[in-house]
Structure formats: structure tokens, C-alpha cells
ZADO-1210 file (C-alpha; in nm, 4 decimals, padded with zeros to 6 digits):
<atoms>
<atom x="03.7291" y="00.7401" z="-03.0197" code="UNK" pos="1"/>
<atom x="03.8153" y="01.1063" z="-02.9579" code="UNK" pos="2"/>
<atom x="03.8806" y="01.1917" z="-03.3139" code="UNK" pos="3"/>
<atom x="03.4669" y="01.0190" z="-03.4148" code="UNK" pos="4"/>
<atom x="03.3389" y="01.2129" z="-03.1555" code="UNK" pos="5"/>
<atom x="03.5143" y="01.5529" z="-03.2217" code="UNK" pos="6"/>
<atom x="03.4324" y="01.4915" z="-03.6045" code="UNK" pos="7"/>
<atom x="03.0454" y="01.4561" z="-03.4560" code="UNK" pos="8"/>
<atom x="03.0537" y="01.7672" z="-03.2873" code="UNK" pos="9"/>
<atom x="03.2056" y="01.9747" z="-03.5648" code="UNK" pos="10"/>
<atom x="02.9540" y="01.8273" z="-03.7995" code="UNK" pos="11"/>
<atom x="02.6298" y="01.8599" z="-03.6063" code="UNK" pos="12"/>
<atom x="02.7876" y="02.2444" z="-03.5873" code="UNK" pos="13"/>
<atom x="02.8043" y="02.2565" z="-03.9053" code="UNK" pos="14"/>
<atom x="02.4966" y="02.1109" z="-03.9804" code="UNK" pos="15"/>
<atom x="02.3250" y="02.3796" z="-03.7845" code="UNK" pos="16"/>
<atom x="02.5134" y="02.6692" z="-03.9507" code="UNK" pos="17"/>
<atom x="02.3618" y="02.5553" z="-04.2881" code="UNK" pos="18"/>
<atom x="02.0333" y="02.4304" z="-04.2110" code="UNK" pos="19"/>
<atom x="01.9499" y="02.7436" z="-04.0373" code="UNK" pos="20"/>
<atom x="01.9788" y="02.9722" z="-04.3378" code="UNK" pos="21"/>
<atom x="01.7860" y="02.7150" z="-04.5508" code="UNK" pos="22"/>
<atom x="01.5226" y="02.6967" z="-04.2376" code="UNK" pos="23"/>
<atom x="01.4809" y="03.0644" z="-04.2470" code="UNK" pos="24"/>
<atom x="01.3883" y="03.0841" z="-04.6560" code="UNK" pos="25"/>
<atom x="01.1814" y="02.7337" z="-04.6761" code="UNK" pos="26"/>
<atom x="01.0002" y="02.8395" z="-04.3513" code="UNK" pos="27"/>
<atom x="00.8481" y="03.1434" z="-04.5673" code="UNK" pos="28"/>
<atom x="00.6844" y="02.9250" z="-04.8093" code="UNK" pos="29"/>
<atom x="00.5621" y="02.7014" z="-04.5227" code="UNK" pos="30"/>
<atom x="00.3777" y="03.0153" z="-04.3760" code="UNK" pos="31"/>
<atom x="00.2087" y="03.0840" z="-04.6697" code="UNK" pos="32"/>
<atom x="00.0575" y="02.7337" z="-04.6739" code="UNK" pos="33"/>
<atom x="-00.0385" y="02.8284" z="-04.3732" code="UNK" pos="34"/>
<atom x="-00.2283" y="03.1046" z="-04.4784" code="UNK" pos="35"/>
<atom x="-00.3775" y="02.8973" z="-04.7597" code="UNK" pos="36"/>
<atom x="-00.7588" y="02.8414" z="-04.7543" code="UNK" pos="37"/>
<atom x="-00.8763" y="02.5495" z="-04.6353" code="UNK" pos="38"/>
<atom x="-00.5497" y="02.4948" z="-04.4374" code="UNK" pos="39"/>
<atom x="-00.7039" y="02.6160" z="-04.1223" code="UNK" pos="40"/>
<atom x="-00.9808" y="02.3344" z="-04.1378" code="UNK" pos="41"/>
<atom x="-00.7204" y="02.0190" z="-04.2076" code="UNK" pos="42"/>
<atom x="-00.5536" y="02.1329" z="-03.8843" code="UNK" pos="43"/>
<atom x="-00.8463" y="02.1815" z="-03.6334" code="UNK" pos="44"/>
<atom x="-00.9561" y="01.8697" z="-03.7770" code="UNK" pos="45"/>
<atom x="-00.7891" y="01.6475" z="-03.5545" code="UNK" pos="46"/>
<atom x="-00.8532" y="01.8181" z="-03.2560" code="UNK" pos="47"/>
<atom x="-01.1790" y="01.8518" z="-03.3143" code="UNK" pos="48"/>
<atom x="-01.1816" y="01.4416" z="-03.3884" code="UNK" pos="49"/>
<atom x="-01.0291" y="01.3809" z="-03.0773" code="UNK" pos="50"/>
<atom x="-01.3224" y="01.6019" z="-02.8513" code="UNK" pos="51"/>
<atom x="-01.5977" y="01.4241" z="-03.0505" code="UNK" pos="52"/>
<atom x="-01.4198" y="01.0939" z="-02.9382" code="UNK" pos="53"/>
<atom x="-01.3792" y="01.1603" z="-02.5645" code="UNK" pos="54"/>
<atom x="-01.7425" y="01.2458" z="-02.5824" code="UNK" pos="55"/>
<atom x="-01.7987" y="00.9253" z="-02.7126" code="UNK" pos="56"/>
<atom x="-01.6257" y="00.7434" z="-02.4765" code="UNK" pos="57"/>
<atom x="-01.5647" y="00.9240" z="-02.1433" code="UNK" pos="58"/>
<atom x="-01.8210" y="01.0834" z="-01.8592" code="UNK" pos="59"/>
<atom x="-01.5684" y="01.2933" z="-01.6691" code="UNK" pos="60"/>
<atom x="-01.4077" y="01.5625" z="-01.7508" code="UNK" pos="61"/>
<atom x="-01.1193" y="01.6074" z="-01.9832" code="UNK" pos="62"/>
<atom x="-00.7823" y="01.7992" z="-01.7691" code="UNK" pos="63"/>
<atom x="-00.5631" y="01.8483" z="-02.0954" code="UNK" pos="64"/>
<atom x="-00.4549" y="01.8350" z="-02.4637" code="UNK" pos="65"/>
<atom x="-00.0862" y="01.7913" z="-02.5812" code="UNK" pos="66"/>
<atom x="00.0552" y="01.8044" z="-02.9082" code="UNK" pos="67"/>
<atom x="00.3295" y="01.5804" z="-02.8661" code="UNK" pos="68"/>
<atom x="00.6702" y="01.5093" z="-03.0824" code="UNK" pos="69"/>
<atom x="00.7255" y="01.1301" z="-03.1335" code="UNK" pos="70"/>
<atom x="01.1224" y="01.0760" z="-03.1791" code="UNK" pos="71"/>
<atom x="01.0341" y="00.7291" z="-03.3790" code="UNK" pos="72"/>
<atom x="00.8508" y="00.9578" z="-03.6115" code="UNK" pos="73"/>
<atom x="01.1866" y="01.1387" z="-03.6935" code="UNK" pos="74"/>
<atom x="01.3663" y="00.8046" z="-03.7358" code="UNK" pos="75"/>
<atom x="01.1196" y="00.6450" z="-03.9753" code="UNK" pos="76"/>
<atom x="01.0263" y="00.9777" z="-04.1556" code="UNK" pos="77"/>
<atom x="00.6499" y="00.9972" z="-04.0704" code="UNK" pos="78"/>
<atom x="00.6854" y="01.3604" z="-03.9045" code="UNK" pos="79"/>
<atom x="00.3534" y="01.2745" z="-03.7323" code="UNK" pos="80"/>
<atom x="00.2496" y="01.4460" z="-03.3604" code="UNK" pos="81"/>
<atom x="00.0529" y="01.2307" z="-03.1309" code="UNK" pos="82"/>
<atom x="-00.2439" y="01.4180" z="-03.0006" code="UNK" pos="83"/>
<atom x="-00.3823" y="01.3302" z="-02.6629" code="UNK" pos="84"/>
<atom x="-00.6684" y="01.4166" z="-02.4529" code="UNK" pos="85"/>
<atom x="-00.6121" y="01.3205" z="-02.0917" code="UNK" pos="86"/>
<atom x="-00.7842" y="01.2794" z="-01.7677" code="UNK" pos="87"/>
<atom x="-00.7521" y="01.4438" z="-01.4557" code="UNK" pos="88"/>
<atom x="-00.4441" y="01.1464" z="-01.3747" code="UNK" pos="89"/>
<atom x="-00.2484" y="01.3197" z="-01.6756" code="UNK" pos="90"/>
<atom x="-00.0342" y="01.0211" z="-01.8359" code="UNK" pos="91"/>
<atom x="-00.1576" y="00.7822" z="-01.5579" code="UNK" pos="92"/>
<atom x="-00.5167" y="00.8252" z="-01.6532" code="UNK" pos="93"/>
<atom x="-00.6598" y="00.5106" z="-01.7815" code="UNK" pos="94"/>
<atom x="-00.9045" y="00.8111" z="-01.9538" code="UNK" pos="95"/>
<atom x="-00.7662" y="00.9267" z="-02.2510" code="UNK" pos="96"/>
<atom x="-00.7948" y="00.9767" z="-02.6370" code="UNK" pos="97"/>
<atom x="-00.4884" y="00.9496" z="-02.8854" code="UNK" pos="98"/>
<atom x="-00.4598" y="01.0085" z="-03.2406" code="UNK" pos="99"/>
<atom x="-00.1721" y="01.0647" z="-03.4837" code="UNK" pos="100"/>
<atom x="-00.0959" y="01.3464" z="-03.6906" code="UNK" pos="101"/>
<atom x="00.0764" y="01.4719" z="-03.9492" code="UNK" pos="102"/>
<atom x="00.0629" y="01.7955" z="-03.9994" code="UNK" pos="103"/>
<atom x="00.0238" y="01.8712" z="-04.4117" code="UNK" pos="104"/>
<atom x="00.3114" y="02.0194" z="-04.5954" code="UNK" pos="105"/>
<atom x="00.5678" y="01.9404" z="-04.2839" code="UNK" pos="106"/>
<atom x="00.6971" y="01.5975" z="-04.4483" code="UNK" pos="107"/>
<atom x="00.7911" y="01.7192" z="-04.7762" code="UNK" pos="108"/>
<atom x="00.8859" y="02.0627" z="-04.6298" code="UNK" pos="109"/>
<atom x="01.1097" y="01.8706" z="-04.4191" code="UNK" pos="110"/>
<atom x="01.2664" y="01.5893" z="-04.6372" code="UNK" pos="111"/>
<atom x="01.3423" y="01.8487" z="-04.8862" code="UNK" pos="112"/>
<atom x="01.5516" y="02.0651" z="-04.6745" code="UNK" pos="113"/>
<atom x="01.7387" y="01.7803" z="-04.5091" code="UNK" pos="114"/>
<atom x="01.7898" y="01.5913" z="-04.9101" code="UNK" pos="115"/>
<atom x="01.9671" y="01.9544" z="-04.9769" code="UNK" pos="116"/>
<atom x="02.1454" y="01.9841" z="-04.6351" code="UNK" pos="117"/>
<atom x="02.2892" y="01.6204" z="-04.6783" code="UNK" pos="118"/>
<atom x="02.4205" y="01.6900" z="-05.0103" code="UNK" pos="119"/>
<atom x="02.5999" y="02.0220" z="-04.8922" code="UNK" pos="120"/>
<atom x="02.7459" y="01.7812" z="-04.5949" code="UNK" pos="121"/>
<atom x="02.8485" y="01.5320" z="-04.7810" code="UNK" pos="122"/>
<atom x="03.0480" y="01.7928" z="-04.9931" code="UNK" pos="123"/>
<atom x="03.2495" y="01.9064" z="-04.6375" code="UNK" pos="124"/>
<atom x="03.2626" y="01.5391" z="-04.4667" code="UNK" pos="125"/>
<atom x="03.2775" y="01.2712" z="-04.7769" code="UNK" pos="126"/>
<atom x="03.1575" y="00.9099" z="-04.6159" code="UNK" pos="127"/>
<atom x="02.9047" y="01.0307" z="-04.4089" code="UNK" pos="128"/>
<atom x="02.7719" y="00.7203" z="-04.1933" code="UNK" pos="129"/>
<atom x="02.4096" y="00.6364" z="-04.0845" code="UNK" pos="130"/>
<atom x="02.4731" y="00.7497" z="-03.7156" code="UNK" pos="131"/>
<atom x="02.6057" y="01.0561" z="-03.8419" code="UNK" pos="132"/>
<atom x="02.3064" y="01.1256" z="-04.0596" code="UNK" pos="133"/>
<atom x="02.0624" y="01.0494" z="-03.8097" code="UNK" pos="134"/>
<atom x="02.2115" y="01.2780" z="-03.5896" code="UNK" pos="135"/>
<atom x="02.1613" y="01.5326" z="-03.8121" code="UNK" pos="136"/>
<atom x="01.8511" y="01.4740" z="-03.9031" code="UNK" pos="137"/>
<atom x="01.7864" y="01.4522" z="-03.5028" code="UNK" pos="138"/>
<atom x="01.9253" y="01.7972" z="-03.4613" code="UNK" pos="139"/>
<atom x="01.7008" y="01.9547" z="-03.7531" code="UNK" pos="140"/>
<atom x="01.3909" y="01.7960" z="-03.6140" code="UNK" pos="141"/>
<atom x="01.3923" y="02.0799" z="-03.3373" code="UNK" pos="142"/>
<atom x="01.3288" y="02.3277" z="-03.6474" code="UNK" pos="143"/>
<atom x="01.0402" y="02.1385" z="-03.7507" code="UNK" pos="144"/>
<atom x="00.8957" y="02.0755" z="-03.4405" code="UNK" pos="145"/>
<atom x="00.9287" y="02.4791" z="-03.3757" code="UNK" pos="146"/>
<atom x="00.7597" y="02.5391" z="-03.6975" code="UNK" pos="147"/>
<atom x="00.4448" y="02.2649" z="-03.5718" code="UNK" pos="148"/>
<atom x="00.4501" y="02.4472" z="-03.2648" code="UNK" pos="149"/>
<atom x="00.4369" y="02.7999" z="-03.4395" code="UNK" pos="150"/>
<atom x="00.1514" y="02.6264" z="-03.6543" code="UNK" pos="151"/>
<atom x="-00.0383" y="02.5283" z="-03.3478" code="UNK" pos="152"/>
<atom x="-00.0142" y="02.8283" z="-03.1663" code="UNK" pos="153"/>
<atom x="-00.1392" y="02.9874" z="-03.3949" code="UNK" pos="154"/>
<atom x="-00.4668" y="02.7702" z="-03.4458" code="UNK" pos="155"/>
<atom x="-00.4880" y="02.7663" z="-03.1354" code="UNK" pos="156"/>
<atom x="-00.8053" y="02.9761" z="-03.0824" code="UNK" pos="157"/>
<atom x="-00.9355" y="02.8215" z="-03.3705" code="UNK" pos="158"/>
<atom x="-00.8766" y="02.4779" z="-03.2667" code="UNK" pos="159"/>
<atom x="-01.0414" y="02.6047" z="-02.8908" code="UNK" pos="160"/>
<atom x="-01.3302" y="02.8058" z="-03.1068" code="UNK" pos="161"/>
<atom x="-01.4412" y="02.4779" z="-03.2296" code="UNK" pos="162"/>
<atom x="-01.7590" y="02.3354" z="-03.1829" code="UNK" pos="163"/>
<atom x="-01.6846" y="01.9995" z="-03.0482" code="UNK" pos="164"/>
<atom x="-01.4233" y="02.1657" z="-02.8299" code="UNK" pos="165"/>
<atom x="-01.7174" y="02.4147" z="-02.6816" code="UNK" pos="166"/>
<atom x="-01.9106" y="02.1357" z="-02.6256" code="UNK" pos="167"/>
<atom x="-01.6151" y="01.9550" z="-02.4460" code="UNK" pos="168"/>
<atom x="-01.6452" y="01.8960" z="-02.0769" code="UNK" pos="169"/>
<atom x="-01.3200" y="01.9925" z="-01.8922" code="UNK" pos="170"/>
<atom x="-01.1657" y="02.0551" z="-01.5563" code="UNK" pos="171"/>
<atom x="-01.1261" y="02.3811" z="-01.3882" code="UNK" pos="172"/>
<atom x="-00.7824" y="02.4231" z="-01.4904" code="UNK" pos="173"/>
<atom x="-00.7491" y="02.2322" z="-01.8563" code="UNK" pos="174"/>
<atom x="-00.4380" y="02.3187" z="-02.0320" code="UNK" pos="175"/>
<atom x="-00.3243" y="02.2554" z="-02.3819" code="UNK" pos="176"/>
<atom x="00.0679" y="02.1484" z="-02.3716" code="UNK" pos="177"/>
<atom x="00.3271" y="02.1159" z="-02.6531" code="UNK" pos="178"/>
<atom x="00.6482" y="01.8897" z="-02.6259" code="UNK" pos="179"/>
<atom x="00.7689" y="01.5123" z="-02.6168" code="UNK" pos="180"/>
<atom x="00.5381" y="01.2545" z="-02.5833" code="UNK" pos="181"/>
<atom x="00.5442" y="01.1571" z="-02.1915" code="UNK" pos="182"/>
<atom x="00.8238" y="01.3622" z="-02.1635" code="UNK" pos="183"/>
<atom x="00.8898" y="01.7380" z="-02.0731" code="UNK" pos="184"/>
<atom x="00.6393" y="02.0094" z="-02.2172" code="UNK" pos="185"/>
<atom x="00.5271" y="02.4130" z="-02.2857" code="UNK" pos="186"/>
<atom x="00.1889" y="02.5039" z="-02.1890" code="UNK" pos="187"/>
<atom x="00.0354" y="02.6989" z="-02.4574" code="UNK" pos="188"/>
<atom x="-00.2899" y="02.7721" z="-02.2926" code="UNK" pos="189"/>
<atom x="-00.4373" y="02.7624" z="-01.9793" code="UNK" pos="190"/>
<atom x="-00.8318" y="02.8042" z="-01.8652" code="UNK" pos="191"/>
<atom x="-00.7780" y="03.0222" z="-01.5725" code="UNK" pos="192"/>
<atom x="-00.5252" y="03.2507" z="-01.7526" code="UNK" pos="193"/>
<atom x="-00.7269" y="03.3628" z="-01.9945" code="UNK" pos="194"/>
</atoms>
């Protein structure tokens, strides 16, 4: 059991070493998509979806929006970020507005680094099993979810700037968060710190 775990670690620290380098050049051609026009509109899209349908269905006021990752997403290769508007009860609210997303370019951006970065590992550790793989790919998710948070950071202002956001009724203190669904998050923006 010691030598599968060991074997693990040194892999996963492998698999870091190498994926960061091809991070750092595919992340460049990810940020010029970025920049792309038109690019800016398919990502306040969502957001601006999600205001129009608290409108629609909720009186009070909204407290907060997260971008959330979704681990299952990882696992079955959907690289989509559940977006939720919440009530002043947070995740215990019975108000609140979700919608999947996936942001454009991420899934290919992603499954093409980690196709290359298996291939490289497979070259150091031959019989690479499923756990193993997953692992991986559940270490290199962190990149991608960095590069969605970059993204929405970003956008932010844009996303806020929008008119169905404007129009939005919120608490005193709405904040927009970033991090794992129902789980721990960054705020990105808050209405009394601005």
C-alpha cells in the first residue's frame, strides 16, 4: 500500500511540474479569446439571464452571486460553473436562481492540455490506472478554475454594468463570490467596498 501511494504522490508532483509550463503557454492563447469580440457578451450572458430570472420569480431582494466549481463537472468533462443568485438565507434560502455554465473555449482549452499531459505521463509511469488519471486531472482542474476565475474577474464590471443587473434589487451588502459549490469561497466584490 505504501509503494501505490508514494507512486501517487510522485506522480501528481510530476504532473504539476509539466502541466504548469504547458498552463503558462496555452493560457496565452486563452487570453486572447478573451480579448476576442463578442467574447465579452457570451460571458455576461448568463449573468445577466440569471437577474432577468430572479426578477421573474422573486419580490425580495437578492444578497449574492457565486460562480461556483462543480467537482462532477471535472469527472464527466463538462467544465461547466453553476451560477447562483441567492437570498438573504445564502444556501438555506428557499429564494434562489441557478443556471449552468460553461464558459466557451475552457473545455477544449482544457482537454487539450490534459490529452498532451497524459501522453508525457504515460511516457514516465507506463500503466497509468483510472484513479491515477483522475487524480490528475483533479489536480489540473485548479488551473482551470484559476483561469475562470481570472475570466470572471475580469468581467466583472461588465457583468455588474449590465442592465438587468442595474435593474436588480439587492441587499445592502450583496457580494459576488467565487469557489465550490456549497463549499468554501473568495469574494470578488462587495457593495459597501466599493
Amino acid at each position: 500500500m505504501g509503494y501505490i501511494l508514494a507512486r501517487r504522490e510522485e506522480l501528481l508532483k510530476e504532473a504539476e511540474e509539466i502541466y504548469r509550463e504547458i498552463f503558462r503557454k496555452s493560457i496565452l492563447c486563452l487570453e486572447e479569446k478573451y480579448h476576442r469580440e463578442g467574447y465579452k457578451k457570451s460571458v455576461t450572458e448568463v449573468f445577466t439571464k440569471t437577474a432577468r430570472m430572479w426578477k421573474e420569480n422573486y419580490e425580495n431582494k437578492a444578497a449574492s452571486l457565486g460562480i461556483c466549481t462543480l467537482y462532477t463537472s471535472i469527472l464527466r468533462r463538462t467544465y461547466a460553473y453553476r451560477i447562483v443568485l441567492l437570498g438573504e438565507g445564502f444556501w438555506l434560502t428557499r429564494n434562489a436562481v441557478e443556471l449552468m455554465w460553461v464558459p466557451e473555449g475552457i473545455p477544449e482549452f482544457f482537454e487539450r492540455d490534459i490529452s498532451f499531459l497524459m501522453k508525457k505521463l504515460k511516457s514516465i509511469y507506463p500503466r497509468l490506472c483510472r484513479d491515477e488519471e483522475t487524480a490528475v486531472r483533479f489536480l489540473c482542474a485548479e488551473y482551470c478554475h484559476g483561469a475562470v476565475y481570472k475570466l470572471c474577474a475580469d468581467f466583472l464590471e461588465e457583468i455588474l454594468k449590465e442592465e438587468e443587473f442595474l435593474q436588480l434589487s439587492k441587499t445592502e451588502d450583496f457580494f459576488v463570490f467565487f469557489g465550490d459549490y456549497r463549499g468554501e469561497g473568495e469574494i470578488l466584490y462587495r457593495v459597501n467596498e466599493r
